[in-house]
TORTORGU-317283 format. One record per residue: residue in three letters; x, y, z of N, C-alpha, C in turn. Coordinates in steps of 0.2 Angstrom, whole numbers, plus 5000, padded with zeros to 4 digits. Example, Ala and Ser with C-alpha at 12.3 -4.5 7.8 and 13.67 -1.06 7.14 Angstrom:
// TORTORGU-317283
ala506649725039506249785039506649845039ser506449895035506849955036506450005039
END
This chain:
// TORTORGU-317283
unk500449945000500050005000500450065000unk500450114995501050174995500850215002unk501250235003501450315008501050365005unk500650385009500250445006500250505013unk500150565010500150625013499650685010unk499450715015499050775014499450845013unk499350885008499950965008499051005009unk499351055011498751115013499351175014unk498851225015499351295016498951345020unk499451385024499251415030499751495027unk499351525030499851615030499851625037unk500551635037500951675042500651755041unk500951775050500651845052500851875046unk501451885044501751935039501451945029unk501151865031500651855025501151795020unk501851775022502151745018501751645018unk501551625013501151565014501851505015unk501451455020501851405022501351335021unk501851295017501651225017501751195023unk500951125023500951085029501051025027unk501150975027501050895027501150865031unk500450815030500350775036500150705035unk500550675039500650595035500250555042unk499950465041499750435046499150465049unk498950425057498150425058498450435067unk497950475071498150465077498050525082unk498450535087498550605090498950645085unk499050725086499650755081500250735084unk500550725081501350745082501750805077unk501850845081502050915075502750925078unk502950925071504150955069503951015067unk504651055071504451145069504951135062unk504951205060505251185053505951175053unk506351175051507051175052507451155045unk507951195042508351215035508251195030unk508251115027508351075025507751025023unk507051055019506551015019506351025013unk505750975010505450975006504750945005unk504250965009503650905010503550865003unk503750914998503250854992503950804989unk504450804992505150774991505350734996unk505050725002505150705008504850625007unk504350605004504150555004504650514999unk504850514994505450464991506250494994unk506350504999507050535001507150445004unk507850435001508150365008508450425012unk508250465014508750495020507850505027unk507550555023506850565029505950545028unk506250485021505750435023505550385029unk505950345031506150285037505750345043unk506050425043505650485050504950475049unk504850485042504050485041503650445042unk504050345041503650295043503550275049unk504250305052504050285061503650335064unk503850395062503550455066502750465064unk502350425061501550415057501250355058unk501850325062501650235065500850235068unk501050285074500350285081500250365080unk500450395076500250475076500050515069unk499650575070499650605063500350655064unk500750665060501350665059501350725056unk501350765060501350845055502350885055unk502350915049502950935045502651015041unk503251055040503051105036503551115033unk503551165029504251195025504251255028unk504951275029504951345032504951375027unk504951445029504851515023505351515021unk505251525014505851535012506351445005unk505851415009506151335009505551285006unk505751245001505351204999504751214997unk503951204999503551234994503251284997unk503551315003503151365007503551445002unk503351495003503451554999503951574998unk504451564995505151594992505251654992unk504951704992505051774992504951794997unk505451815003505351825008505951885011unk505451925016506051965017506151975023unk505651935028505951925036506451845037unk506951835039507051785041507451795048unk506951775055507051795058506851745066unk507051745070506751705076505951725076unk505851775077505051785079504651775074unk505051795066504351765061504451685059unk504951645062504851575062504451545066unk504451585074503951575078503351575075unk503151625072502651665070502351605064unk502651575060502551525057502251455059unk502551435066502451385071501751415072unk501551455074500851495075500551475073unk500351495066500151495059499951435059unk500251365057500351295055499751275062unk499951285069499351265074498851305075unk498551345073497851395071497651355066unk497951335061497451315053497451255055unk497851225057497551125061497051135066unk496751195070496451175075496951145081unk497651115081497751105086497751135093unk497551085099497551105106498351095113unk498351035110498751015115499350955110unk499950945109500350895106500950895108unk501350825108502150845107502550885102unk502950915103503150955097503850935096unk504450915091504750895088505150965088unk505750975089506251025088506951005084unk507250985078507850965077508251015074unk509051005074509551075073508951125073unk509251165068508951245071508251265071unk507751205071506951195073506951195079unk507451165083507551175090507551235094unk507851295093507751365095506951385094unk506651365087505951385087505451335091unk505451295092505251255098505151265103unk506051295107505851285112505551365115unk505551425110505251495109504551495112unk504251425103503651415105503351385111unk503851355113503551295119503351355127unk503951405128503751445133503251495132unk503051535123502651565124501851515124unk502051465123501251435122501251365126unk501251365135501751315138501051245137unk500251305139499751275136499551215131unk500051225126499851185118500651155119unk501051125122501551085121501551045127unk501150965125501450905130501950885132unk502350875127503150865128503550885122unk504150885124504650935119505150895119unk505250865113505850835109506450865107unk507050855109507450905105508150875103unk508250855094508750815092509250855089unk509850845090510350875088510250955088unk509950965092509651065092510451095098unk510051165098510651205100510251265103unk510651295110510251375110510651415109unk511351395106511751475103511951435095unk511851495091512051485085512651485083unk512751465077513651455078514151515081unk513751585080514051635079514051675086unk513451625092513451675097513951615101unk514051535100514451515103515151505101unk515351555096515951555095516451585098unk517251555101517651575105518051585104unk518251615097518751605094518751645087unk519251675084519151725078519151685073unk519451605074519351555071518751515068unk518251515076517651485075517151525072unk517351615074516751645069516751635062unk517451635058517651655051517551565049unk517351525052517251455050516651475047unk516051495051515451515052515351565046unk515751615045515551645040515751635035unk516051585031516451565027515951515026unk515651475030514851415027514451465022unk514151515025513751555022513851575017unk514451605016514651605008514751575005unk515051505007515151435002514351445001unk514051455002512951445002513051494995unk513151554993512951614991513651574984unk514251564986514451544979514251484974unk514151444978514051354976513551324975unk512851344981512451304980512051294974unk512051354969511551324967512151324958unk512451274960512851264956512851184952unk512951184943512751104944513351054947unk514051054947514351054951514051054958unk514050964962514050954968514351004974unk515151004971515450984975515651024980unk515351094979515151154988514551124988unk514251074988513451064989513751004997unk514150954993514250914996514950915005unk514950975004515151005011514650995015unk514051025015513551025020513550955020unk513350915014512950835014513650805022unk514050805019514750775025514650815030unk514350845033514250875039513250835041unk512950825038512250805040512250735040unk512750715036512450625037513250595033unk513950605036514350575035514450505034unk513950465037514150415039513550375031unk513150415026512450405022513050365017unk512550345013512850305007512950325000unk513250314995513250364990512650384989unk512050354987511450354986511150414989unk511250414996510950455002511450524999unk511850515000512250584998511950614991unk511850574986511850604980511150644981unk510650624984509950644985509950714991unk510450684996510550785001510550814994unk511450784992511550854987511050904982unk510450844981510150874976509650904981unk509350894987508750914992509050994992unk509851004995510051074996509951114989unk510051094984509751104978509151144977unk508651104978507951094974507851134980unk507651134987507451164994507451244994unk507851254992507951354992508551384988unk508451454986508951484984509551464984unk510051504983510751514987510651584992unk510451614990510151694991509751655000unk509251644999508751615006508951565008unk509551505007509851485010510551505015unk510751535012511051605015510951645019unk510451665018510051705023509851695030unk509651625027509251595032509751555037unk510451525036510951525037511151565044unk511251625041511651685044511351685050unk510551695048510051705054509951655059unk510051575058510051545063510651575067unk511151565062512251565068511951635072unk511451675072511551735076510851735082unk510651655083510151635088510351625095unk509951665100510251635105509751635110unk509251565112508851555115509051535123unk509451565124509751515130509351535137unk508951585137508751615143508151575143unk507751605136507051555134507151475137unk507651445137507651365138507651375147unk508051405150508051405157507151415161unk506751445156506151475157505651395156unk505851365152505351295148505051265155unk504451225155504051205160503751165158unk503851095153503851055149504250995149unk503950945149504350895148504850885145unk505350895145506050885139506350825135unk506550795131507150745131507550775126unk508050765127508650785122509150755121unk509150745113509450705112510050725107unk510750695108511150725102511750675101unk511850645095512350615092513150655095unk513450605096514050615099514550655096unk514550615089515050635083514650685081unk514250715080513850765078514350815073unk514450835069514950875066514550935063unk513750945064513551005060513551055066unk513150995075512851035079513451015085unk513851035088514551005093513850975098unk514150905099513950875104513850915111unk514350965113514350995121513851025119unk513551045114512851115113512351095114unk512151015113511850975117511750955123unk512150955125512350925133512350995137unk512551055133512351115137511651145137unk511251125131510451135131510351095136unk510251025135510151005142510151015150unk510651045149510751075157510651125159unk510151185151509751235154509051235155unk509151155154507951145153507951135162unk507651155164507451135171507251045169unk507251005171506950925173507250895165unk507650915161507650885155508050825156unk508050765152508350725150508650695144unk509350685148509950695140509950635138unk509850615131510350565129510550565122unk511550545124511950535118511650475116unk511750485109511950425104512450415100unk512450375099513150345097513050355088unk513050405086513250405079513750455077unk513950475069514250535068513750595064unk513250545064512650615060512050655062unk511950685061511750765064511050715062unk510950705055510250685054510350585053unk509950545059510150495059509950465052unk510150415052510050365045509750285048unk509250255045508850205049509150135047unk509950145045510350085044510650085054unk510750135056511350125062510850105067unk511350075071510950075079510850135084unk511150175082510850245086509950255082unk509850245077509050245076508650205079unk508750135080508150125086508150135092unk508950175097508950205101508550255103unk508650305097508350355096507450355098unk507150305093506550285091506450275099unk506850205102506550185108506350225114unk506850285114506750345118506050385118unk506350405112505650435109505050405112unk504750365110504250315110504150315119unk504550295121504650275129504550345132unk504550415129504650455133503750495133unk503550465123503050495124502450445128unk502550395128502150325128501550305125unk501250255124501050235120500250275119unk500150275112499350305113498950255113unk498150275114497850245115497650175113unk497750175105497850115100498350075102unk499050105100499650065104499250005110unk499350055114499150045121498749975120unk498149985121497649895117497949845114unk498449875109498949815104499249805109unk499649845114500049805116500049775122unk499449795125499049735129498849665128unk498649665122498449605118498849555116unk499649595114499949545112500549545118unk500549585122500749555129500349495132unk499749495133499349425132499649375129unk499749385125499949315121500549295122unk500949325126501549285128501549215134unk501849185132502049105136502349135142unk502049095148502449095154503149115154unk503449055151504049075150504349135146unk504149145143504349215137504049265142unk503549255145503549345150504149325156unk504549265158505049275164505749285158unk505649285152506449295147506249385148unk505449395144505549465146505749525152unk505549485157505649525162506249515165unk506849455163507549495161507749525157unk507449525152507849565146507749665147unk507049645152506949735154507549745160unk507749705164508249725168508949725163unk508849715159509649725154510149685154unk509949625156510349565155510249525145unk510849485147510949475139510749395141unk510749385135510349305133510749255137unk511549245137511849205141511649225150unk511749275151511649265156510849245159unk510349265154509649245155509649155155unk510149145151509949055151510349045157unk510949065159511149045168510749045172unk510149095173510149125178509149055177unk508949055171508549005171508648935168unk509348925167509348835167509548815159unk509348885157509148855146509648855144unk509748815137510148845132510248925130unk510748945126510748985124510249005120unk510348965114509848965110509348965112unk509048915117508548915116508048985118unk508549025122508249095126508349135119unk508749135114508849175111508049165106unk507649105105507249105099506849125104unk506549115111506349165114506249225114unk506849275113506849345113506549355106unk506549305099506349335091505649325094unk505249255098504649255099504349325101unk504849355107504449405111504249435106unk504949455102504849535100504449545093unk504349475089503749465084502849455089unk503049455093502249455096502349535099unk502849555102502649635101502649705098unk503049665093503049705088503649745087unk504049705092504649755092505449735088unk505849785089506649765085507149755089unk507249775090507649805097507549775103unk508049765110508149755116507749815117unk508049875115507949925118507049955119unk506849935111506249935111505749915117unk505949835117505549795120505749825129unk506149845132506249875137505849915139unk505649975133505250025133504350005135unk504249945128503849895130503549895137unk503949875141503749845147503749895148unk503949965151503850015155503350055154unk503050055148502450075144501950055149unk502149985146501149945149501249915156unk502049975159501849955168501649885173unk501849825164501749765168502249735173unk501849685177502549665183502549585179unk503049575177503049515173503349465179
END
C-alpha cells in the first residue's frame, strides 16, 4: 500500500504562505520547521522517509516547510526568530490543534523551544534532536570559530546552486557522513531543489545569530534531548549544554556521527525507543500492546522480564537453566508477538504497559 500524505497551506502573520504535510492516523505529532526540507520530496527521500514511517506509525505526523524553503513561499524578506515562531503559530491555528508533542531538530529546536514557553498550554512534551540554543556565531570562542561560520554562508551564496555537487556536498558530510552514495547523492540534490542560494544563506546567517538560552532555562515542559555524539553539524557539548538549561530535561547521547540519523545504524532504534518510551504509547498502541502482551508463554514473560532488567541471553539462560539458544528463539518469539526490533524497544515495551511480569 503506498505512503500517502495530505499538503494544505496556512499564512503566516506577515502574509508569507507555508506548506503543511501530514502523513498517518492518530493524535498529532508536530516537527517545527527546520533548514533542509521538502514535503512534496520527503516521501521518496532514503534519508527522511524511514522519519516519516515511524513517526505516522501511532500518530498523525505533522511537518511544514519553512519560509523561504521547499513549497512554502520563496519570496521572503523576514528571516527571523519571531517570524519562524510566527509560522509555528500559523501551522497550529489552521490544524485546530490544542494540545501535542512537538518535535524540535537542529535549528527547529530554538523555534520549539520559543514556541514551547510562549504557548506552555499547547505543548505536552518537547523533543529536541541534535538542536542548539546558541548559534554558531553566538557560541563561537574564537576568531577562528566565527570566520568557519562565516565562510559556510558564503560557500551557500557561491556554490549551491551550482550543477557542480561539490560545495553542495560539504554540507551533505556534515548531516549524514556516515549516508551511502545514494543517500548523499539525494541531500545534494534536496539542498538544491529546497531553496535559493540567496534564502539559503539568509536563512543560514540568521540561525548562527540565535540565542535562546534564557528561553530554555524558562521551559516547563517535559523535555528529552537527544544528540549524536560525533555530531559534526551541531557539537555534541551544545547538546549536553541545552540540556542542562531545561529545568527536569533528559539527555541522551547516541552513538552515531550524524546530525540527521539514518535508519541503517543502531543509534536509530535507540533514538526511536526513547522517543516512543518518553511519549508512551497511545491509545491504540496501548490495546495492541495489551493483547499481544497476552499472548505471551509463561515462560517468554520470565525471558521478558530479564531482558527489561538488561541482561543478555547467556546470562538469562544461567540464571534459568536454558540453552542459549533456546532463550535466544525466545527473545525473536517475544519481539514478533510485540512487535518490536530491538532490546531496547522491548524494554520500553514493558515500561509502557507497567506490567509486573
Amino acid at each position: 500500500m503506498p505512503f500517502r500524505q495530505k499538503i494544505r497551506f496556512c499564512t503566516a502573520p506577515d502574509g508569507t504562505g507555508i506548506a503543511i504535510a501530514s502523513t498517518g492516523s492518530g493524535p498529532p505529532l508536530l516537527r517545527a520547521a527546520h533548514w533542509l526540507s521538502h514535503v512534496e520530496h520527503d516521501l521518496d527521500s532514503p534519508v527522511w522517509r524511514p522519519w516519516l514511517v515511524e513517526f505516522s506509525r501511532h500518530h498523525t505526523y505533522i511537518r511544514y516547510d519553512q519560509r523561504g524553503c521547499g513549497l512554502s513561499d520563496r519570496e521572503v524578506a523576514d528571516f527571523s526568530l519571531e517570524a519562524w515562531i510566527g509560522d509555528l503559530e500559523a501551522v497550529v491555528d489552521c490544524l485546530g490543534l490544542h494540545r501535542f508533542p512537538l518535535i524540535g531538530m537542529s535549528q527547529g529546536g530554538a523555534v520549539a523551544i520559543a514556541y514551547a514557553v510562549r504557548h506552555p498550554d499547547k505543548v505536552s512534551h518537547l523533543i529536541l534532536a541534535g538542536a542548539y540554543a546558541r548559534g554558531a556565531l553566538r557560541r563561537a570562542a574564537s576568531a577562528s570559530a566565527r570566520l568557519e561560520a562565516e565562510t559556510m554562508v558564503n560557500l551557500i551564496r557561491v556554490g549551491w546552486g551550482r550543477d557542480n555537487p561539490a560545495f553542495r556536498q560539504v554540507f551533505t558530510n556534515q548531516f549524514i557522513p556516515g549516508g551511502t552514495p545514494l543517500q548523499h547523492q539525494w541531500w545534494n540534490e534536496l539542498e538544491r531543489l529546497t531553496a535559493s542560494p540567496e534564502n539559503a544563506a539568509r536563512t543560514l546567517e540568521a540561525f548562527h545569530g540565535v540565542d535562546v538560552t534564557d528561553l530554555a532555562s524558562q521551559l516547563r515542559v517535559p523535555t528529552l534531548v537527544l544528540h549524536a555524539r560525533g555530531d559534526a553539524r551541531v557539537p555534541f557539548d551544545e547538546g549536553r549544554r541545552l540540556a542542562a538549561l531545561i529545568p527536569g530535561a533528559r539527555f541522551v547521547p547516541l552513538d552515531s556521527d550524524n546530525h540527521v540519523l539514518l535508519d541503517s545504524e543502531p543509534a536509530w532504534t535507540d533514538f526511536l525507543a526513547e522517543m516512543r518510551g518518553f511519549l508512551g504509547p497511545s491509545p491504540a498502541h496501548a490495546a495492541d500492546g495489551a493483547a499481544n502482551a497476552a499472548a505471551l508463554t509463561p515462560a517468554e514473560s520470565e525471558v521478558l522480564r530479564l531482558v527489561a532488567q538488561g541482561l543478555d541471553n547467556r546470562t538469562i539462560a544461567q540464571q534459568l537453566q536454558k540453552s542459549e539458544k533456546t532463550v535466544r528463539n525466545q527473545v525473536s518469539s517475544i519481539f514478533d508477538k510485540l512487535g518490536v526490533r530491538t532490546r531496547a524497544e522491548a524494554i520500553v515495551h514493558v515500561r509502557d504497559r507497567e506490567t509486573d511480569f
